[in-house]
C-alpha positions in Angstrom: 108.9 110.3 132.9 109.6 114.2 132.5 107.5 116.3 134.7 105.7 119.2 133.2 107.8 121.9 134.9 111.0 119.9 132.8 108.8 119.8 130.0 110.9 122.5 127.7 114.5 120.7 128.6 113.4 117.3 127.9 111.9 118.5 124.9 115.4 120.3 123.9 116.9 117.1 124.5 115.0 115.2 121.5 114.3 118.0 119.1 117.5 117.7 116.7 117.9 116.7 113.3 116.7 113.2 113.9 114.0 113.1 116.5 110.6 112.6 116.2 107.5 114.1 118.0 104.6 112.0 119.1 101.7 113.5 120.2 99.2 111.2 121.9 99.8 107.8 123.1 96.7 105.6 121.7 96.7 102.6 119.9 98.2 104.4 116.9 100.7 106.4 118.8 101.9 104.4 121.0 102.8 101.9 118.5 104.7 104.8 115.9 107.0 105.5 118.8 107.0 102.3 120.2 108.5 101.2 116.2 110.1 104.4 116.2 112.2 103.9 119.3 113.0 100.2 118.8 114.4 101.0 115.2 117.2 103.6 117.3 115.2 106.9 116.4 115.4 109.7 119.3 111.3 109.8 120.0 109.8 112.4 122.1 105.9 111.3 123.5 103.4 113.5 124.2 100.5 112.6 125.9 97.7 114.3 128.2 96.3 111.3 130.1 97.8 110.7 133.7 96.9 107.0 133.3 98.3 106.9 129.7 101.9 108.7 131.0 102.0 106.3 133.8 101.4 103.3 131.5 104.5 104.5 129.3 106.6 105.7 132.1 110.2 104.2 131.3 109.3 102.7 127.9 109.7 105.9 126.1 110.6 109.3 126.7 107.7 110.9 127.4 106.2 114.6 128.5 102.7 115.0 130.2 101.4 118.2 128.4 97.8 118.9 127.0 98.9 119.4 122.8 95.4 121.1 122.2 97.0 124.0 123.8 99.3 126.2 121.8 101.2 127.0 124.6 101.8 123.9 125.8 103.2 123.0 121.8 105.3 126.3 122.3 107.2 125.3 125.2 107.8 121.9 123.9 109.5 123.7 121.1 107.4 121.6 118.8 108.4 123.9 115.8 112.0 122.6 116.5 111.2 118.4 115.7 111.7 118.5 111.8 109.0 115.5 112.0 106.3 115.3 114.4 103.0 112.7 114.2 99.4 113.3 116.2 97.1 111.3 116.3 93.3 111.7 117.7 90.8 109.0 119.5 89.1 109.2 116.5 89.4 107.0 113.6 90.9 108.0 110.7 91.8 111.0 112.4 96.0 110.8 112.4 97.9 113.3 110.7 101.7 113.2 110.0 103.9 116.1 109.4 107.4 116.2 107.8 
């Protein structure tokens, strides 16, 4: 697990031409960068929850940030992942991005 004061490195690290953004690790999240990551994709997670971070913690490669802020989305670099997905608690409420 990346700490948040290593946030902007790790992200650097996954933000190329191929890696993906995931931004909150629910049910729906979890399981796009759980598919993500099996199929060799470079996947970057990004989730807010202490419990949820510790849960994934050496699964995938993961930041602890709050995404509802813009800075925290700024020093990510999140502009720099050329595909990012979010997805919210609520139903029906996931959004993809290319």
């Amino acid at each position: 697990m990346a700490d948040v004061a290593r946030a902007p490195q790790v992200a650097r690290t996954y933000a190329k031409a191929s890696g993906v953004l995931v931004i909150v690790l629910g049910r729906f999240g979890s399981a796009i960068a759980s598919a993500l990551g099996q199929l060799g994709q470079d996947v970057l997670a990004v989730e807010k929850s202490p419990e949820l971070v510790a849960q994934w913690a050496g699964s995938l490669p993961l930041v602890e940030a709050d995404c509802t802020n813009p800075a925290a989305l700024e020093a990510l670099g999140a502009r720099d992942f050329p595909v990012a997905a979010a997805a919210s608690a609520r139903a029906g409420d996931a959004r993809l991005r290319e």
